[in-house]
C-alpha angles and dihedrals in degrees: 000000000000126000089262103049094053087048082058095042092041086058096028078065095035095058089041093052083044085061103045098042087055088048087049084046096049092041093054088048093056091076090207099102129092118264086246101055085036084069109047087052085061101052093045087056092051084047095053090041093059099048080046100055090049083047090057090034086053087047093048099048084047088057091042090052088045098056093039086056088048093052099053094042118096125299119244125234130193127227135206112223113220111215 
């Protein structure tokens, strides 16, 4: 897979764990579940919120990289064209 394709997948995830760790939120607001299912969301969410922080961690280090990259690279100069 190329660079790119794992950037979209790596969203692609992110946003899906993003949407399933606000349905786990709203659903463990809403005070109407057992104790026991009450729980496993819970877990599930702790769970979600931890794949999403290396996620952020992963796209961090890949800015950061980026920038550094940038830095380092040639300065540009700009030219006046006599004409």
């Amino acid at each position: 897979m190329t660079e790119e394709g794992l950037i979209m997948s790596e969203t692609k995830n992110f946003e899906t764990e993003l949407k399933k760790l606000e349905n786990i939120v709203g659903k463990l607001e809403g005070n109407e579940l057992p104790l026991d299912e009450s729980i496993a969301l819970f877990e599930e969410g702790a769970r979600l919120v931890k794949s999403a922080q290396k996620r952020l961690s992963r796209g961090e280090a890949k800015v950061q990289k980026i920038v550094k990259e940038l830095e380092g690279g040639p300065e540009l100069e700009t030219f006046e064209i006599e004409g």
